[in-house]
KEKE-3310 file (N, C-alpha, C; in steps of 0.2 Angstrom, whole numbers, plus 5000, padded with zeros to 4 digits):
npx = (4900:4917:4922:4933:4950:4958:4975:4986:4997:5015:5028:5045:5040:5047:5056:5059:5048:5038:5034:5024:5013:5010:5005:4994:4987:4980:4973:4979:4977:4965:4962:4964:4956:4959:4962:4974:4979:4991:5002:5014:5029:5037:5045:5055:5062:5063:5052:5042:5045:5040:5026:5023:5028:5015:5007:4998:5002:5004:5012:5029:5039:5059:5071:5086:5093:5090:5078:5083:5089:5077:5071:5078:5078:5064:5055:5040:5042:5044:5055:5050:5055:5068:5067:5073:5087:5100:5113:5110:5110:5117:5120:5132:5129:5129:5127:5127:5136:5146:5159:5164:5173:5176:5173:5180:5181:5172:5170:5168:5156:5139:5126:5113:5096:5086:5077:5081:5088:5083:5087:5097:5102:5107:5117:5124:5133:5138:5145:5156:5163:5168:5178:5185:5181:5178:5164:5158:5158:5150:5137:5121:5109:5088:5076:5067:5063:5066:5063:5066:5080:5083:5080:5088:5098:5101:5099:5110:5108:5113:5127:5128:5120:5114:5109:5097:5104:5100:5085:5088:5095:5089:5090:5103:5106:5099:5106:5107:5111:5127:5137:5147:5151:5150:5139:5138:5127:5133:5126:5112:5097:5082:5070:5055:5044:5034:5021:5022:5010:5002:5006:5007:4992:4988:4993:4994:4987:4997:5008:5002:5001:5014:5020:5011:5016:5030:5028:5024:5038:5045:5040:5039:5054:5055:5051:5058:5048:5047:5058:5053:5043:5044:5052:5042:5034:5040:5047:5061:5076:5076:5089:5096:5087:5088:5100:5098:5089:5098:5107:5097:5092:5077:5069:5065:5062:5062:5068:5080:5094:5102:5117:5117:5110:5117:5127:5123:5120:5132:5140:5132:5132:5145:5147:5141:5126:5118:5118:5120:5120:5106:5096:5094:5078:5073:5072:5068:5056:5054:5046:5042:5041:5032:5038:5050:5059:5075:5085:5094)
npy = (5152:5159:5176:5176:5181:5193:5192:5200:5194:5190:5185:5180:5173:5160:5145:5144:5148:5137:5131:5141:5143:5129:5128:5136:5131:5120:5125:5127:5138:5142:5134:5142:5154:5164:5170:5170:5177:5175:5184:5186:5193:5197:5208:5208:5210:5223:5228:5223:5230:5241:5238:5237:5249:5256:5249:5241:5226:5212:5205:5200:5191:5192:5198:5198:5209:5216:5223:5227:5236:5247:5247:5258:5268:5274:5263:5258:5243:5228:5216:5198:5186:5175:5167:5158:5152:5149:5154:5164:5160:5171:5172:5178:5184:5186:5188:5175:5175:5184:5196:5197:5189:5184:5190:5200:5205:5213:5226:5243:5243:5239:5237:5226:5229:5225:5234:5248:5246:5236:5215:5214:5226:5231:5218:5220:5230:5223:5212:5224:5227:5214:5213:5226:5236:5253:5260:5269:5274:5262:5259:5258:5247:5249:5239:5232:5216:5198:5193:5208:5208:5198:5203:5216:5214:5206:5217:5224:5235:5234:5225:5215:5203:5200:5186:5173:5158:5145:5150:5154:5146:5138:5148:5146:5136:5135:5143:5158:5165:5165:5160:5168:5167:5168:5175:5173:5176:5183:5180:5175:5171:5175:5184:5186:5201:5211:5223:5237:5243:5231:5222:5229:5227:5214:5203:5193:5182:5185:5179:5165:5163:5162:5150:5139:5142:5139:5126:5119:5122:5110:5101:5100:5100:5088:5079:5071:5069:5081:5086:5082:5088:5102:5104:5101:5111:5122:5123:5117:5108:5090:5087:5099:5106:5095:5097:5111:5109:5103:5110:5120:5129:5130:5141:5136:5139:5153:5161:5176:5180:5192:5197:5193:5200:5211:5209:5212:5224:5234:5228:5235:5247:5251:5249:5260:5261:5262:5274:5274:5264:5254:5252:5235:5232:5240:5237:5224:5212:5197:5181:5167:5154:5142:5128:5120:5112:5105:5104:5098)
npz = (5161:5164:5157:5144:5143:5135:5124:5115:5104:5098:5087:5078:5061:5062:5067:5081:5086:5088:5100:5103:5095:5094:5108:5105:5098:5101:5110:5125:5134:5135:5148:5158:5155:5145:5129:5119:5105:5090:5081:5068:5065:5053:5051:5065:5079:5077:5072:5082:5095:5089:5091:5102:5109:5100:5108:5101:5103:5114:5121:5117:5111:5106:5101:5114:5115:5108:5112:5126:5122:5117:5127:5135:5126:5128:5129:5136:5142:5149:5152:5155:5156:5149:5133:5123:5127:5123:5111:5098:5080:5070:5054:5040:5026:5008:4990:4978:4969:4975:4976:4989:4999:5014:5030:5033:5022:5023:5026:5026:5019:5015:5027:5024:5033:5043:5051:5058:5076:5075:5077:5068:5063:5076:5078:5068:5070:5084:5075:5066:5076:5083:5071:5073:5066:5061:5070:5069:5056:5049:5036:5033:5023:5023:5023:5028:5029:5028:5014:5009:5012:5002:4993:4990:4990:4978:4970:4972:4980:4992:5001:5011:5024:5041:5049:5054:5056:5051:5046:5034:5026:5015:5003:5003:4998:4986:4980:4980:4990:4997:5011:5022:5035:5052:5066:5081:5095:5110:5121:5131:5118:5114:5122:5131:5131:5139:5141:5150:5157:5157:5163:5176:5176:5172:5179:5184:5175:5166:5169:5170:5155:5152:5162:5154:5141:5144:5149:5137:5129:5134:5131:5115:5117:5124:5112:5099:5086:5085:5075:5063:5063:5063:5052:5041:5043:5041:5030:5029:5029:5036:5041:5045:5051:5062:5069:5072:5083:5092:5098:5102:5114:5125:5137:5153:5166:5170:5176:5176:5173:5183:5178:5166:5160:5164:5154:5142:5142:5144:5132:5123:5128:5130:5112:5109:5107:5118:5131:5145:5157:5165:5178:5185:5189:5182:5170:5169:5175:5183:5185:5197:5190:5188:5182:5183:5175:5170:5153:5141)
capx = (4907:4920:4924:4940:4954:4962:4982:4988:5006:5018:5037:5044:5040:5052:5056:5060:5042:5035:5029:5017:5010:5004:4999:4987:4982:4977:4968:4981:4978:4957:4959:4965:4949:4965:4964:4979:4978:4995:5005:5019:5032:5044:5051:5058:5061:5061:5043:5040:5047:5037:5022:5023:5025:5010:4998:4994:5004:5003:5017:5034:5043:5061:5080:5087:5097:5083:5071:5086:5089:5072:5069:5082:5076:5059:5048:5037:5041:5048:5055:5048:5059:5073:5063:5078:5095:5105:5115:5105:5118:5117:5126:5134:5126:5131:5125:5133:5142:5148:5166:5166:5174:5176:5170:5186:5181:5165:5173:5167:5153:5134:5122:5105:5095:5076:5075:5086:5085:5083:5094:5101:5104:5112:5123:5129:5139:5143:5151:5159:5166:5172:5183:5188:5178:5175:5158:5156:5156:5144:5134:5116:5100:5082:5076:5060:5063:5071:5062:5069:5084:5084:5078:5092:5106:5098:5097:5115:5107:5116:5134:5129:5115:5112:5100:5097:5107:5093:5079:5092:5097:5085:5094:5111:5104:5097:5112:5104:5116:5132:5136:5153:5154:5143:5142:5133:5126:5136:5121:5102:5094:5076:5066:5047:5044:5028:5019:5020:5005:4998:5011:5000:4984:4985:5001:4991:4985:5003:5010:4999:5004:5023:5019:5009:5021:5038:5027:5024:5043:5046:5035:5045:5061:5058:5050:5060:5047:5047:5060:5050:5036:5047:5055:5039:5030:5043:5050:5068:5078:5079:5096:5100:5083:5092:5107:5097:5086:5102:5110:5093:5088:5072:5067:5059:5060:5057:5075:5083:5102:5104:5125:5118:5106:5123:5133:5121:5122:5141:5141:5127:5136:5152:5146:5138:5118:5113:5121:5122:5116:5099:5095:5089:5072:5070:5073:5066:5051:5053:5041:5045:5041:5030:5041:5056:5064:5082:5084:5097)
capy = (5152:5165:5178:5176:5189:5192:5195:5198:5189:5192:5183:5180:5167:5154:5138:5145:5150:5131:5128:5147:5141:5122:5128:5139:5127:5115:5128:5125:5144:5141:5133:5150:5159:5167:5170:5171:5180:5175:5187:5185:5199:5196:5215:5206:5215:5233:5228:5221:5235:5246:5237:5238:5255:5257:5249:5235:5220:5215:5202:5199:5187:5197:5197:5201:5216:5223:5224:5231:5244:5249:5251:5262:5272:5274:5260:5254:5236:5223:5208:5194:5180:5173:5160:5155:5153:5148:5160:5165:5158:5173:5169:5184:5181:5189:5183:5168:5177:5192:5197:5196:5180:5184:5195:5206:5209:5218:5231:5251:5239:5243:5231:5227:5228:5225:5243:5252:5245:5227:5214:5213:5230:5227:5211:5220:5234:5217:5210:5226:5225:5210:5214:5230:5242:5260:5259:5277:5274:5258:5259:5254:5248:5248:5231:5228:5209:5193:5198:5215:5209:5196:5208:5222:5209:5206:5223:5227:5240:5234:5222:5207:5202:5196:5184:5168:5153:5140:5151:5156:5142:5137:5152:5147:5129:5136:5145:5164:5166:5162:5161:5168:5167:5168:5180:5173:5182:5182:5179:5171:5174:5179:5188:5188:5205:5214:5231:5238:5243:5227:5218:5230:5227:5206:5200:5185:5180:5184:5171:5158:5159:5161:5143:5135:5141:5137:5119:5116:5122:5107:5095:5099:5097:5081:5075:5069:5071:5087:5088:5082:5093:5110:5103:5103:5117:5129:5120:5114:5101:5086:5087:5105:5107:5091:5101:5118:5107:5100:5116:5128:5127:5134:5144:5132:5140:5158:5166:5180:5181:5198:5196:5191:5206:5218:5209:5214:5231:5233:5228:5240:5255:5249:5249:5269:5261:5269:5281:5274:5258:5254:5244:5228:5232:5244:5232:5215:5209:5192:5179:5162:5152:5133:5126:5118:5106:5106:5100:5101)
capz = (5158:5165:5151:5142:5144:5125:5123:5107:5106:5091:5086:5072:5060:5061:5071:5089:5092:5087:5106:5106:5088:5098:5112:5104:5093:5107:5116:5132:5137:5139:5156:5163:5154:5141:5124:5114:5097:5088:5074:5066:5063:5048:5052:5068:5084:5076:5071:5087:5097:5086:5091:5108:5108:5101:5112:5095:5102:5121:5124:5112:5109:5102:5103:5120:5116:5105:5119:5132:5118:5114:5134:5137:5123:5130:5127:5141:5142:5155:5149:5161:5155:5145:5132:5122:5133:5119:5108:5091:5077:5065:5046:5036:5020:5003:4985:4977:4965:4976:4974:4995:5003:5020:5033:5034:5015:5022:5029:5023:5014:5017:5028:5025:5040:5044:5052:5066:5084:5076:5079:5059:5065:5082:5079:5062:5075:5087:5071:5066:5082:5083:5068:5076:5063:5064:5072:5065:5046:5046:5031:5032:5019:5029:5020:5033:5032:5023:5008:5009:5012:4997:4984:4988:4989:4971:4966:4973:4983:5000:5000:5015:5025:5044:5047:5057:5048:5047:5042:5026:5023:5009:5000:5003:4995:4981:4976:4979:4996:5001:5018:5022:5043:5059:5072:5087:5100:5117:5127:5129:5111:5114:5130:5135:5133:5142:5141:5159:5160:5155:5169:5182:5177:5171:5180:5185:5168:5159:5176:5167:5148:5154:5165:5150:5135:5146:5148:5128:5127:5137:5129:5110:5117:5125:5107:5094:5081:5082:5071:5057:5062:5061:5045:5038:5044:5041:5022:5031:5030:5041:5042:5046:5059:5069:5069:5076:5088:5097:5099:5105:5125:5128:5144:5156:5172:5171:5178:5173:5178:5182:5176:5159:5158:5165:5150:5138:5141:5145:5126:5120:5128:5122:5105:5108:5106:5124:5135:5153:5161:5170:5185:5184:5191:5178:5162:5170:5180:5180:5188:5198:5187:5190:5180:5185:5171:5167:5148:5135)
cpx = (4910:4920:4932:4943:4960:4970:4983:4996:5010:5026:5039:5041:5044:5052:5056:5053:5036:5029:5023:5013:5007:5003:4992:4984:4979:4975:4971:4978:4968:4958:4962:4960:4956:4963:4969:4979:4984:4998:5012:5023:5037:5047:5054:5058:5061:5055:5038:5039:5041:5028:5019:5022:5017:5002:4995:4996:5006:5010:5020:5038:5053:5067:5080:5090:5096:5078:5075:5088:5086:5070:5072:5082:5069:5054:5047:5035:5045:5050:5055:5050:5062:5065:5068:5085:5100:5106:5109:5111:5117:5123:5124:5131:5129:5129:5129:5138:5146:5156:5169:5167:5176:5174:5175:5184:5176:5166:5172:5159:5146:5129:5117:5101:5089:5071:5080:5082:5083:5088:5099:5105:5109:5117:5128:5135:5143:5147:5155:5162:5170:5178:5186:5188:5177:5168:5153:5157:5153:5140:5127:5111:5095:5078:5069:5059:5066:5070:5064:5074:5088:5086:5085:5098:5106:5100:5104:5115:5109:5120:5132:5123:5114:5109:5100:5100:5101:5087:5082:5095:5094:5088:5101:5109:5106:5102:5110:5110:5121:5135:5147:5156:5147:5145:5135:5132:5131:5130:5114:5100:5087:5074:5060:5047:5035:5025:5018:5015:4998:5000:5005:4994:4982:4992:4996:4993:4993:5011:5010:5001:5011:5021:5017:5014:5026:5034:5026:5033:5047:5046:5039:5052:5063:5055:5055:5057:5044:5053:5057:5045:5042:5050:5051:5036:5036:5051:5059:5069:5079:5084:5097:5096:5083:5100:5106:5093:5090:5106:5107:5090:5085:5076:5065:5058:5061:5062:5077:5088:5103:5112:5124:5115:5113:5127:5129:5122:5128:5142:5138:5130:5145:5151:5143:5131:5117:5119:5124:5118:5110:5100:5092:5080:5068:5070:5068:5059:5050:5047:5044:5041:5038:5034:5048:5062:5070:5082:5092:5098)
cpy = (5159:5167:5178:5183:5187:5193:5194:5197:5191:5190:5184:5173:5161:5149:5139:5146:5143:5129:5134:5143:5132:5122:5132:5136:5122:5116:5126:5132:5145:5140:5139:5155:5165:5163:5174:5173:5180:5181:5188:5192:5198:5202:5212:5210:5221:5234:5229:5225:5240:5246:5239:5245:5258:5254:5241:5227:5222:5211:5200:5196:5188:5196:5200:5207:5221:5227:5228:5238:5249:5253:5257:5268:5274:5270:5256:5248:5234:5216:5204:5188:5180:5167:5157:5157:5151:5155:5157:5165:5165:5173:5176:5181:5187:5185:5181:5170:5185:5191:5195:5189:5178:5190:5200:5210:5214:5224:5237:5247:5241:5235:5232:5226:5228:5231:5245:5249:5239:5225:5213:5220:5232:5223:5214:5224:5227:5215:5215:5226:5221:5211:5220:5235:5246:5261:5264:5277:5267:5261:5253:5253:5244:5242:5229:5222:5206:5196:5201:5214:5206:5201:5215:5220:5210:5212:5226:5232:5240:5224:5213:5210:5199:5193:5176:5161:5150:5142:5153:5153:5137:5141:5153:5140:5129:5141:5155:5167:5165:5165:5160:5168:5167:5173:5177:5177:5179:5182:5176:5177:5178:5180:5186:5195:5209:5222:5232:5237:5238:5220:5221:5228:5217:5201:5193:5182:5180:5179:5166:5156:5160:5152:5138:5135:5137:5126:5115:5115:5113:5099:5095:5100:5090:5078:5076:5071:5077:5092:5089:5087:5100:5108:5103:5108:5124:5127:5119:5109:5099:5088:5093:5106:5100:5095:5106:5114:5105:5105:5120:5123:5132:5137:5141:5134:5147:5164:5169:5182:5188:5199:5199:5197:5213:5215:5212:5221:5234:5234:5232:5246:5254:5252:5261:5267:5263:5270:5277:5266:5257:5249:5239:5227:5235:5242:5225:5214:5202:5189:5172:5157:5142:5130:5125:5115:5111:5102:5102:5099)
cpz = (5159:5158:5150:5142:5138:5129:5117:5109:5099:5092:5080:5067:5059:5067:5079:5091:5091:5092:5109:5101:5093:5103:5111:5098:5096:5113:5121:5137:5138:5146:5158:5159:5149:5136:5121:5107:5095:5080:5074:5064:5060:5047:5058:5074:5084:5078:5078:5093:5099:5088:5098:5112:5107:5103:5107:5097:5112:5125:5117:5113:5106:5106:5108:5119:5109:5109:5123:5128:5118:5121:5137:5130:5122:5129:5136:5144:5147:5150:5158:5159:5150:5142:5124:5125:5126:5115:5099:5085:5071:5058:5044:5030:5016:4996:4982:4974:4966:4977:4983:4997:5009:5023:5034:5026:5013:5023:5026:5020:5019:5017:5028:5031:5039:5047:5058:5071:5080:5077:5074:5060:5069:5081:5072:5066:5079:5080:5069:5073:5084:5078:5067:5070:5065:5064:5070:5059:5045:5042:5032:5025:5024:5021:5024:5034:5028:5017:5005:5005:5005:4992:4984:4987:4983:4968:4967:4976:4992:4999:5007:5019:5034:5047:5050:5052:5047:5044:5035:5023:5016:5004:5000:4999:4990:4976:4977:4983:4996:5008:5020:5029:5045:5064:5077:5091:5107:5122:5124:5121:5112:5121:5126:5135:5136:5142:5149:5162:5159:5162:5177:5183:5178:5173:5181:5178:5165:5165:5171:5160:5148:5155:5159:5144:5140:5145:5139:5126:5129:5132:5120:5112:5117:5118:5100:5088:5080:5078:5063:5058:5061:5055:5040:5039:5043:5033:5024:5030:5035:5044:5047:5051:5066:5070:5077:5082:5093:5100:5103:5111:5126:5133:5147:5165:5175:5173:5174:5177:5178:5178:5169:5157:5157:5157:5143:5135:5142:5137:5121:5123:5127:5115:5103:5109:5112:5129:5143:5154:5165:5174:5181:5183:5185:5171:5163:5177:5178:5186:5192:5196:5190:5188:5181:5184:5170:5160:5144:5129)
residu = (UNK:UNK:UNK:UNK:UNK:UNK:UNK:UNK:UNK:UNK:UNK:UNK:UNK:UNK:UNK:UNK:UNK:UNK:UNK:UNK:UNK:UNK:UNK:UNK:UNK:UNK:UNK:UNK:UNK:UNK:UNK:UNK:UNK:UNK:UNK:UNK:UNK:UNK:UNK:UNK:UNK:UNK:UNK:UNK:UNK:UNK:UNK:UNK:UNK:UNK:UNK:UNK:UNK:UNK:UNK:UNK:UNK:UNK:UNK:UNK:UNK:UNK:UNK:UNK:UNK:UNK:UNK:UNK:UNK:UNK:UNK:UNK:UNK:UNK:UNK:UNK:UNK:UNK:UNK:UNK:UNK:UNK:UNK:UNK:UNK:UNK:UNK:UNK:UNK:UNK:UNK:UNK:UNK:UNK:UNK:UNK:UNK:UNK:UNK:UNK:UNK:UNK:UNK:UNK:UNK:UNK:UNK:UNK:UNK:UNK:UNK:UNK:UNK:UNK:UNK:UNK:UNK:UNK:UNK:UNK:UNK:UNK:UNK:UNK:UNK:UNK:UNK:UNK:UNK:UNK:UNK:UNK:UNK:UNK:UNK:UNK:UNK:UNK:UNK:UNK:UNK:UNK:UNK:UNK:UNK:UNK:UNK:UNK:UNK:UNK:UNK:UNK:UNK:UNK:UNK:UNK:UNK:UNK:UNK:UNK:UNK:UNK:UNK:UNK:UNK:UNK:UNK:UNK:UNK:UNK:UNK:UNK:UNK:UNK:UNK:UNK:UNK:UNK:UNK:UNK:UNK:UNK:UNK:UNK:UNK:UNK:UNK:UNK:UNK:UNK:UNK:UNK:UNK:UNK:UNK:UNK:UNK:UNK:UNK:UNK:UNK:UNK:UNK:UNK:UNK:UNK:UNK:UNK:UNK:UNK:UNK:UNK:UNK:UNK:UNK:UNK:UNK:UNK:UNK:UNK:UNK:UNK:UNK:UNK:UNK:UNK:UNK:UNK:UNK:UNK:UNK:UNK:UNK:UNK:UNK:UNK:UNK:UNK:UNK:UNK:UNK:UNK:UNK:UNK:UNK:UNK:UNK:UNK:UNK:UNK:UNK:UNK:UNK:UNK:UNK:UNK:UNK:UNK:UNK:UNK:UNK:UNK:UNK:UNK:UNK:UNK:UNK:UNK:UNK:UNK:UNK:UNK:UNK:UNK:UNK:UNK:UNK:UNK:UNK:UNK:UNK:UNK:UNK:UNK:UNK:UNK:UNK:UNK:UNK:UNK:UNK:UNK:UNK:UNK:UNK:UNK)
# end
């Protein structure tokens, strides 16, 4: 028996990462002599970022314009694929009985965010943005995750919240939230991100669990009853994760549009987060992908 070559893999926990979670439950990454060690990051791409960084986490799962942030402020990473193309529907949250009733009412007002360089951080400047905020008096609280961000809503120690709608919709249910808008992202929601110097030494191998994930993404698309299974493994309603299922399109064939990488950043130096533009080469190493399907 060849000996297996580890990677430790890390997203967050919520429903987008459904097809890492069963393929490493049915052993698909054995036949390439690949072991997968799965963790979860409820800090989110900061965390993610952070991990990478140091060496502890070998391939990331993590918002696209957390990662082209994070590179451009020296992290050693490539992203080798888009592995959701759809936008990430982010909801303004505020508690049920907050005085705010729309997002113009957020204005001077102090967001929670899961740490600087994530995307609760990121997308809060994109919504200030959109509603043509002074991107210089934003007001933050560092929250490290939902949790966080619950408890300070709670505490009053930070005014609204951004944060994937489906996974916060149990707390808009239950009466804790209320959800006064959406700011989606303008582009693919998550990347593949890679440690370089893990791209030069196991490009092969990080080929293979690109090809075998992009194949599971495939295999929960085309199933129906994968709605009942992410409704119950992640405490959702029917309802609302048929809603999210019809809306999200994997990654299944491995491309990275250079355009959409240029719109990323265009918007990131707009906003101030980095100084000047990079090549392509210098953000992305993608791969050509076995995978083929079109799906939607």
């Amino acid at each position: 028996m060849p000996k297996h070559t580890e990677f430790k893999v890390g997203g967050v926990p919520e429903h987008f990462n459904l097809p890492w979670k069963k393929a490493i439950e049915k052993n698909r990454f054995a036949t390439h002599a690949i072991d997968v060690t799965w963790k979860d990051y409820g800090g989110g791409t900061g965390a993610m970022t952070k991990a990478l960084r140091e060496g502890s986490l070998d391939i990331a799962i993590l918002l696209t314009e957390g990662i082209i942030a994070d590179i451009h402020h020296g992290n050693q990473s490539k992203i080798v694929q888009f592995y959701v193309k759809s936008p990430l529907r982010w909801g303004v949250h505020v508690t049920a009985d907050s005085a705010f009733k729309s997002i113009n009412d957020l204005k001077d007002s102090r967001a929670a965010i899961s740490r600087y360089g994530s995307g609760s951080h990121l997308m809060a400047y994109v919504n200030a943005d959109n509603h043509d905020w002074d991107l210089t008096q934003q007001k933050f609280e560092v929250v490290k995750n939902l949790h966080g961000g619950r408890k300070f809503l709670a505490d009053e120690k930070a005014d609204y919240f951004l944060w994937e709608k489906f996974t916060t919709k149990p707390f808009v249910d239950n009466g804790e939230f209320r959800i006064i808008g959406e700011c989606p992202t303008p582009w693919p929601s998550f990347v593949v991100a890679v440690r370089e110097d893990l791209l030069r030494t196991h490009s092969i191998e990080v080929e293979q669990i690109l090809n075998t994930v992009n194949e599971a993404c495939t295999e929960v698309k085309a199933n129906q009853e994968s709605i009942d299974e992410i409704a119950n493994r992640y405490e959702l309603k029917k309802e609302d994760v048929a809603i999210w299922f019809q809306e999200t399109q994997w990654a299944y064939d491995g491309i990275i549009e250079p355009e959409i990488i240029d719109l990323v950043q265009d918007r990131l130096l707009s906003l101030g987060i980095i100084e000047e533009k990079m090549n392509f080469d210098a953000l992305c190493s993608p791969f050509d992908s076995e995978v083929k399907i079109t799906m939607t």
